[in-house]
Every structure is written in C-alpha cells, then in structure tokens.
C-alpha positions in Angstrom: 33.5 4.1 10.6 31.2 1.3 11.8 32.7 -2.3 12.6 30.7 -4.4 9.7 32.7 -6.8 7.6 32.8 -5.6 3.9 31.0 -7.8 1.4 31.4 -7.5 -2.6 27.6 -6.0 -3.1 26.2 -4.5 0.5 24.8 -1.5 2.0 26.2 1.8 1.0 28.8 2.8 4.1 27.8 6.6 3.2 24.1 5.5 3.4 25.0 3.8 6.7 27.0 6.7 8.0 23.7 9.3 7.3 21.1 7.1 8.8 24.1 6.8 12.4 24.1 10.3 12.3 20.2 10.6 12.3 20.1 8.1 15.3 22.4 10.0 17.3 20.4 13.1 16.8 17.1 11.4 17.8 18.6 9.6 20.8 20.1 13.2 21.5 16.5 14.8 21.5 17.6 17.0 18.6 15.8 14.7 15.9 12.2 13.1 15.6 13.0 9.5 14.2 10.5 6.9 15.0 11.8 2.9 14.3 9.1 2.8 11.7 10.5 5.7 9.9 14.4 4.0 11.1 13.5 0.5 9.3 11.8 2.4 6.1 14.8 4.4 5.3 17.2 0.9 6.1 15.0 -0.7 3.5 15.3 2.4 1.0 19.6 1.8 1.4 19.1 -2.3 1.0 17.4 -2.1 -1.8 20.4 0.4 -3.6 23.3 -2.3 -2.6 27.1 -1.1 -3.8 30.2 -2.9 -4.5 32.2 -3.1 -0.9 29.8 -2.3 1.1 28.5 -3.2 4.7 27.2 -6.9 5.3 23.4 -6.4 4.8 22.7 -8.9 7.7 24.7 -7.1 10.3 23.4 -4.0 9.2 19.7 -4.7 9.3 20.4 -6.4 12.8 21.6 -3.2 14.6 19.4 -1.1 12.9 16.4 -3.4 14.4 18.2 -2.9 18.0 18.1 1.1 17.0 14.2 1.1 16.5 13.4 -0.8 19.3 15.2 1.6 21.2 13.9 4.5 19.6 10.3 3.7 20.5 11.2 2.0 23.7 13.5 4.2 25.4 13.6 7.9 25.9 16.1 10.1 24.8 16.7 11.6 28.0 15.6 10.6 31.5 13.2 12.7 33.7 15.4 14.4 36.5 13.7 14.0 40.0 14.5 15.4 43.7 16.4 11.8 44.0 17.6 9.5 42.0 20.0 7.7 39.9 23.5 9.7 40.0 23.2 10.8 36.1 26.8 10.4 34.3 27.0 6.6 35.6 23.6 6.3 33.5 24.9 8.1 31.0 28.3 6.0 30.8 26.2 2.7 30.8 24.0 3.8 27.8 26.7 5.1 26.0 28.6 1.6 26.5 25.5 -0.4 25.5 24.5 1.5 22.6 28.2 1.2 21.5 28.3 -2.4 22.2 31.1 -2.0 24.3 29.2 -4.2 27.2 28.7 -7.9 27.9 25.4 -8.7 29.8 27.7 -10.0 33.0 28.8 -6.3 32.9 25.6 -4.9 32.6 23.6 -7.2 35.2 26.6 -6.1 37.9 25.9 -2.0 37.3 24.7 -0.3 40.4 24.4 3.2 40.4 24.4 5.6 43.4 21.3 7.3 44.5 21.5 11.2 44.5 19.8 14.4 44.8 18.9 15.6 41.3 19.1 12.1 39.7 17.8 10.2 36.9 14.0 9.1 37.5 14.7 5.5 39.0 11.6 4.1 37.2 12.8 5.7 34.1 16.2 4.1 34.7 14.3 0.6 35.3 12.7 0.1 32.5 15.6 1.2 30.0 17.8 -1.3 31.8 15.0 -4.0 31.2 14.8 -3.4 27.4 18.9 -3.3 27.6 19.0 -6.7 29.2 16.8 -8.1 26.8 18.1 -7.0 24.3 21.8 -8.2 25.6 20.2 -11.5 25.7 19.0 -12.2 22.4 22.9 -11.3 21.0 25.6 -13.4 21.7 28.4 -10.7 23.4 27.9 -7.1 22.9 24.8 -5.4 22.4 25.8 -2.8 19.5 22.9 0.0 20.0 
C-alpha cells in the first residue's frame, strides 16, 4: 500500500497499485514502459477519480519522478572487468526509488570498486539524475 493521504474523491488505490506494479517490471527489465506511455495511463486513472482515494497531487508527483527515471535511467547497469561493487548500487537505488533517502545520505555514498562491477559511468550519471531529483523535493525522493 503506498503512503498518499486519502482524499474524499482521488485516484483509484487499485488503479495506483497496477500502474506500481508495471513500474517495477520496467525498472526490472521485464516490461517496456516508456514515461510517455507512464504519464498517459496516470492521466487515464485522474480522469476516473473515486471516493477515498489517493491525493491526486501526490500521485501525479511521483509518477513524474517515475518517467523521468524510466527514460533517464537504465534498468540495469552494464557489468565491466571493474567497477562499482554491485549490491551497494543496488541498495542505494532501491532506497531512492523507495524514498527512504535524504540527499545528505545520498551525497555521502561511496561505493567500492571491484572486479565485475557496475559500469562506473553508468553509475555516474544515474546518481546525477538521483541528486537532482533529491533536490527539487524537500526530504525523500519517493522513486
């Protein structure tokens, strides 16, 4: 269940739940979802609002952060001979795309450098689209 406040007409939290689940699997590699396509079907679920449902605002905000990460960064990271140790990359994306990060947090990560690694250019420019997307939210980032 996501952490929106309930309103008295907003966005269907079954809607909501479907188009999660469909991000997942995109960021997983299992799914093609563009943030066009992302924003299109958001759009399809405002326009049906329910009674109790999500706050539209807060919906529609991190479901912008969730296209510009689906055509920024790539759902997995090119392996080289050495490179960025891969579970602490994969622990930082899965704590900014949960929101679970502050930007302090996220500007103090270092990661180790290893044989088998994440491609550190890769790595780079992911953290750069993190950051700014950190800094245009107050607190957590929730990706």
């Amino acid at each position: 269940m996501a952490d929106f406040d309930i309103r008295p007409e907003g966005i269907d939290p079954a809607g909501y739940d479907r188009l999660a689940q469909r991000v997942a699997r995109a960021r997983a590699g299992e799914e093609t979802l563009t943030g066009h396509q992302l924003l299109a079907e958001l759009a399809a679920l405002s326009s049906n609002l329910v009674e109790d449902g999500y706050d539209v605002h807060q919906v529609v905000a991190m479901a912008e952060r969730w296209a510009r990460l689906l055509d920024t960064v790539p759902a997995r990271f090119k392996v080289t001979l050495r490179g960025y140790h891969r579970s602490q990359v994969d622990a930082l994306r899965a704590r900014v795309e949960a929101g679970e990060i502050t930007g302090v947090e996220f500007r103090e990560t270092y990661f180790d450098v290893v044989l088998r690694g994440y491609d550190r250019h890769q790595v780079h420019a992911a953290m750069e689209h993190w950051a700014a997307a950190l800094d245009e939210t107050p607190g957590p980032v929730n990706d």
